[in-house]
C-alpha positions in Angstrom: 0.0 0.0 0.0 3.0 2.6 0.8 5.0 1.7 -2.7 1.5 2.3 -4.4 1.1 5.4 -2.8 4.4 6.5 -3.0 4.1 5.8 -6.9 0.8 7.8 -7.0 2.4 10.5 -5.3 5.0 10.8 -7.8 2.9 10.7 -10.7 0.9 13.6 -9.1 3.8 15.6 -8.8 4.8 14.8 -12.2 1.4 15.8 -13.9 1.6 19.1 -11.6 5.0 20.3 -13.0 3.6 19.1 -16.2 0.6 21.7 -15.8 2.8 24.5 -14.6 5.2 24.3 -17.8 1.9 24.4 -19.8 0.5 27.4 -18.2 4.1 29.1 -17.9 4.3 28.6 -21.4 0.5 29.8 -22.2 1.3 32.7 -20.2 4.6 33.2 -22.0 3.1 33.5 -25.1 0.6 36.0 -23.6 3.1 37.9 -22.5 4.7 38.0 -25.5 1.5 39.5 -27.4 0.0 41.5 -25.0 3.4 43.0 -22.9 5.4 42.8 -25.7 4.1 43.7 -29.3 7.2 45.4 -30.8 8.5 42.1 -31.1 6.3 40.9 -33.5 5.8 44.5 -35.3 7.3 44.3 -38.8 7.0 48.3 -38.6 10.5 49.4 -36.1 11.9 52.4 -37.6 9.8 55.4 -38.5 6.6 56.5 -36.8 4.4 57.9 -38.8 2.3 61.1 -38.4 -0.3 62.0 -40.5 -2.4 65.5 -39.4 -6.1 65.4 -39.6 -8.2 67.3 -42.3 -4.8 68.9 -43.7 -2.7 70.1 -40.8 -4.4 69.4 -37.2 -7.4 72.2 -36.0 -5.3 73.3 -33.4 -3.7 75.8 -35.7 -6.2 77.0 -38.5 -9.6 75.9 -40.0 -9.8 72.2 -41.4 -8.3 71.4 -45.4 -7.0 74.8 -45.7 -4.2 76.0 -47.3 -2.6 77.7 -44.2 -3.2 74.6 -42.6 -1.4 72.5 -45.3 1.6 74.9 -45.0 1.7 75.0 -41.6 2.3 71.1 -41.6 4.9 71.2 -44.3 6.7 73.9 -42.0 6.7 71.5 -39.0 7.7 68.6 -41.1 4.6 65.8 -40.1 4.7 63.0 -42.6 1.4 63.6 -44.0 -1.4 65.9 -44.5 -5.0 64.4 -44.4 -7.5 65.9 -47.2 -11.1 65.4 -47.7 -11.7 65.3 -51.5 -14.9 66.4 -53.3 -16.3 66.2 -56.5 -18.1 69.4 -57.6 -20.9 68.8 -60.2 -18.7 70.1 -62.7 -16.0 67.3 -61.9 -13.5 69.3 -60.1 -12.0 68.2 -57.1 -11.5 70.7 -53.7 -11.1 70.1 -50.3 -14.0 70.0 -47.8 -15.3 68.0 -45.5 -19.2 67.7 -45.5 -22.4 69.9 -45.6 -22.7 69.1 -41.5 -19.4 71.0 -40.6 -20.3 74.3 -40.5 -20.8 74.4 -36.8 -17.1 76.1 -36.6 -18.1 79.0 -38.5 -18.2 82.5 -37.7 -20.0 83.6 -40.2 -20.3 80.7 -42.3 -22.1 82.8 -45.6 -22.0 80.8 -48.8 -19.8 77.9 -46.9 -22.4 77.5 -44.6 -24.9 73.9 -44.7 -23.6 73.2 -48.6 -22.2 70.4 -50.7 -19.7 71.4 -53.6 -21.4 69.2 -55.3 -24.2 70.5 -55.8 -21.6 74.0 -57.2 -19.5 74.5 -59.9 -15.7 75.2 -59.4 -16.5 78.7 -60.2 -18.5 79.4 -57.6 -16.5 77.0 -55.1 -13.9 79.5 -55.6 -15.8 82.4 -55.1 -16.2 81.2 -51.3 -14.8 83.1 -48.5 -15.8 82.4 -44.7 -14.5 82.8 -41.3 -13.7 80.2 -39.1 -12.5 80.5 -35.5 -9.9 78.3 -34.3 -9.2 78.2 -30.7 -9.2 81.8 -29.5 -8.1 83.0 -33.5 -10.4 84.2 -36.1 -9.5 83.2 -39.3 -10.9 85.5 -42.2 -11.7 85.3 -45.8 -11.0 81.5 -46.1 -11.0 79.7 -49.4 -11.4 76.4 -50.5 -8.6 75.0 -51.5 -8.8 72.7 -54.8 -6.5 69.4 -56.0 -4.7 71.3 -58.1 -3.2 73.4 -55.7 -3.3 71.1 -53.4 -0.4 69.0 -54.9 1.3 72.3 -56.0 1.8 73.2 -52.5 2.6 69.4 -51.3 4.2 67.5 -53.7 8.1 66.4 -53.0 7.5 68.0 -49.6 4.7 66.4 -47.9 2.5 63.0 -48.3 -1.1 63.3 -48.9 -3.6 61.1 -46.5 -6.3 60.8 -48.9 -9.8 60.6 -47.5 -12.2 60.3 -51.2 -15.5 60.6 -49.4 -18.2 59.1 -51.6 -15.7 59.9 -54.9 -15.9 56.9 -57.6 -12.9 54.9 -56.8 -11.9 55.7 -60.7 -11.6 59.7 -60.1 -9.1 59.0 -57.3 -6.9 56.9 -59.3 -7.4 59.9 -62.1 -5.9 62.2 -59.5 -3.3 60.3 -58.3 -2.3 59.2 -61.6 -2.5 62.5 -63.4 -0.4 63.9 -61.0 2.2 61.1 -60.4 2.0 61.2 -56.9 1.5 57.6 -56.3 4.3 56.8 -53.9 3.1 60.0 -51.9 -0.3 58.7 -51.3 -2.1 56.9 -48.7 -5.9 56.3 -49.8 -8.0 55.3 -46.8 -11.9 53.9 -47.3 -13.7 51.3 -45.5 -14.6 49.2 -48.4 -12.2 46.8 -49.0 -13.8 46.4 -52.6 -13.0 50.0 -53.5 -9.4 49.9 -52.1 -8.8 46.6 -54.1 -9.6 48.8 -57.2 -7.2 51.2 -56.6 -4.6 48.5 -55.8 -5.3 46.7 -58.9 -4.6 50.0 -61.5 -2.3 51.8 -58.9 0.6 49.4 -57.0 2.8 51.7 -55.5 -0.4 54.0 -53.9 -0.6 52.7 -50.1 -4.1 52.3 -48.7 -5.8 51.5 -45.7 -8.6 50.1 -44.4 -11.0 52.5 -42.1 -13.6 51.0 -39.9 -13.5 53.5 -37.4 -16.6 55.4 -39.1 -18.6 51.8 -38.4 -18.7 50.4 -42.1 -19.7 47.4 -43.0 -18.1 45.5 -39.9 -19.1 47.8 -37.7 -15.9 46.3 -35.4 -16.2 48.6 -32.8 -19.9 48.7 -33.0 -20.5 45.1 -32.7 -17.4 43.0 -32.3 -16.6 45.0 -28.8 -19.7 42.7 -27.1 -18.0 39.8 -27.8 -15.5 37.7 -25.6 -11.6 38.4 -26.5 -11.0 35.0 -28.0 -14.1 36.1 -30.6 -13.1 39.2 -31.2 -9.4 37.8 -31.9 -10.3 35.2 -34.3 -12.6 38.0 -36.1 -9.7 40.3 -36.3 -7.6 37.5 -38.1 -9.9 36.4 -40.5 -10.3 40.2 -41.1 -6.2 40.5 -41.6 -6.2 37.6 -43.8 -8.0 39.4 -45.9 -6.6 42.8 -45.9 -3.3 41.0 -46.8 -5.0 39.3 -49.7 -6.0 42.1 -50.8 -3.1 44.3 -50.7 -3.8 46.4 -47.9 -1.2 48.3 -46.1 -2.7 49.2 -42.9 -6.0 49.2 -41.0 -7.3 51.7 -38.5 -10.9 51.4 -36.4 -11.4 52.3 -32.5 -11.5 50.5 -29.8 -7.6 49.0 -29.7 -5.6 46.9 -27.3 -1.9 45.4 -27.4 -3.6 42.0 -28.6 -5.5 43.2 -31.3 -2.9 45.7 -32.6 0.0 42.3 -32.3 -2.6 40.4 -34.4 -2.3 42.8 -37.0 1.1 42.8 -37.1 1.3 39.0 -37.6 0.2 39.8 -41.2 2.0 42.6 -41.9 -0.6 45.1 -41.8 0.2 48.6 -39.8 -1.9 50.5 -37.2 -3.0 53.6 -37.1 -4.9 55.6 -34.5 -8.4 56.7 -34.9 -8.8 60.3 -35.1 -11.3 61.1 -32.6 -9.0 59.6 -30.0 -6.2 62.1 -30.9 -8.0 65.4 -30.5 -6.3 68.8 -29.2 -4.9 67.8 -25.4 -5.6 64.3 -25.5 -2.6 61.8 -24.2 -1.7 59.8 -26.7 0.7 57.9 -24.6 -1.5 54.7 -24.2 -2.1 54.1 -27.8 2.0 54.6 -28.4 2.2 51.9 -25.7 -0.3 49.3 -27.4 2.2 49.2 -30.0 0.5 51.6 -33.0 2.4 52.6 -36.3 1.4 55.6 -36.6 -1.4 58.1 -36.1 -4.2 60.4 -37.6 -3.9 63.5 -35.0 -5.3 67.0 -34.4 -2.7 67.8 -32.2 0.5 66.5 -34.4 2.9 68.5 -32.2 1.3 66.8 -29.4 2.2 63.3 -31.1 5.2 64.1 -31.5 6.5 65.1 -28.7 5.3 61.7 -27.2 6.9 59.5 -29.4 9.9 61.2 -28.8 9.6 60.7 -25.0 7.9 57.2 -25.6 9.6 55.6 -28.3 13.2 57.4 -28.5 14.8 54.4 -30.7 11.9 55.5 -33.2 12.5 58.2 -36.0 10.3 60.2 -36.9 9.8 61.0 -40.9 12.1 63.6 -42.9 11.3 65.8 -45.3 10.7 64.1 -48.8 10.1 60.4 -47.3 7.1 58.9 -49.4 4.5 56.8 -47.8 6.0 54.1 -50.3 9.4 54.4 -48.7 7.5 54.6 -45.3 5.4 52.4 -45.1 6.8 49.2 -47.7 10.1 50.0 -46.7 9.8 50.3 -43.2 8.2 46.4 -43.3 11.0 44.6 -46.0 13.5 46.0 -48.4 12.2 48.2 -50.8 10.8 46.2 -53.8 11.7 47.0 -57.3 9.5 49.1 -59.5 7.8 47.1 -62.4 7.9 43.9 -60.5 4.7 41.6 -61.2 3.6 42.0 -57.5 5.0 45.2 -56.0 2.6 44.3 -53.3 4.8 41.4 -52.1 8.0 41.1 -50.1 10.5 39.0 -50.3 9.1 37.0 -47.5 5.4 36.6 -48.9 
């Protein structure tokens, strides 16, 4: 009876240090994705800052050209644009028909579309706009045209096409050969494979934080993590499939932003988490790539604190160079897939 127990008691001990390795090792790899999601981040050497509706709103009215200069001067990666069609074709810079709540004195610029105006009288529009405690006066509307005059070779363009055909923005980007300096964003997967089926070297991104068709953060937040996690790979599979650089929606953690990362699809912040005085430390410390911000001075000066091994972009760095060369070795132009590294 004691050499039966005594054997009994062994094999209990043995099964126990059995279960401990397991869970050590479960938690491990925990660890590893949750505490520790730069090591599986293909994106290590530039951070990327992109400021919302052309320059951030901390400094002038939103997709204006003093705010467009203003982010060239303080050398952010990228300027984020709304484009619009106006029912002659044209393209200008405005945000919707709802916005006007910022407005002084809103006049013609008040509760309109440009589409439903021709360039002509788009560019007879002047308003004022007030801007923290600064009134800004007789404010045009800026159009493509000299939107890239201003930008181009100085400053990438986050492209926001609103509810533009997915064939005028490749018209744009095309007619001004500014694909390498372009980051498209929509959340239709559909449209973006469009773009990179006729345009290869344009990077896009896939933007659910408006609630789109997944409506992740609308719906997917109610279910448990182990859900939500297999969701966000089957999601990732296909971004990657698709040729999607990056992917952006709210509601973020270390886990999900690691998942992402697995595939080699980049992070960005949602835009309503980086508004004028908002900390933007946490979302640095889940592990983001980079950031959509109305405070970009703000953003910076975390990242600098936060992540001092990271670089921040210089002047002239494309998105291309950014963002495909910040994963794998640049690829060579006219390749069959210039989608694809090395590794794919």
């Amino acid at each position: 009876m004691c050499k039966v127990g005594l054997v009994k008691s062994k094999m209990s001990r043995t099964w126990l240090a059995v279960a401990i390795a397991v869970c050590l090792l479960s938690a491990s790899r925990t660890s590893a994705v949750d505490d520790e999601e730069d090591s599986v981040s293909p994106f290590k050497n530039t951070f990327i800052i992109s400021a919302h509706r052309a320059g951030g709103r901390v400094h002038a009215p939103d997709n204006s050209m003093p705010n467009i200069l203003y982010a060239i001067q303080n050398q952010f990666t990228a300027v984020e644009v709304d484009l619009r069609l106006t029912e002659d074709g044209d393209l200008a810079l405005w945000h919707d028909a709802s916005l006007p709540k910022m407005y002084v004195e809103p006049g013609a610029a008040g509760k309109i579309a440009v589409s439903s105006l021709s360039s002509d009288q788009v560019s007879d529009i002047r308003y004022s706009a007030m801007v923290g405690d600064k009134l800004w006066d007789d404010v045009k509307v800026v159009f493509a045209d000299e939107l890239v005059k201003a930008t181009k070779g100085k400053i990438n363009l986050h492209v926001h096409p609103k509810d533009m055909p997915a064939k005028t923005i490749i018209q744009f980007i095309r007619g001004h050969k500014i694909q390498e300096e372009c980051m498209v964003m929509h959340n239709d997967v559909d449209y973006l494979r469009k773009i990179a089926s006729a345009e290869p070297d344009v990077c896009l991104e896939y933007c659910d934080n408006t609630l789109g068709r997944r409506q992740i953060d609308g719906v997917w937040q109610w279910y448990p993590a182990e859900k939500q996690h297999e969701l966000y790979r089957q999601l990732m599979k296909e971004l990657e499939t698709a040729g999607i650089d990056a992917f952006c929606t709210k509601g973020l953690t270390k886990q999900k932003v690691a998942i992402c990362h697995e595939y080699g699809i980049m992070v960005r912040t949602s835009a309503a988490h980086m508004q004028p005085g908002h900390q933007p430390d946490r979302y640095l410390e889940m592990g983001v790539d980079y950031a959509l911000t109305d405070d970009p001075i703000l953003m910076k000066e975390s990242v600098r604190r936060l992540r001092p091994a990271w670089a921040l972009s210089k002047p002239g760095q494309t998105f291309f160079e950014l963002v495909r060369g910040n994963k794998y070795p640049l690829v060579q132009k006219n390749e069959a897939s210039p989608r694809k590294g090395p590794n794919k």
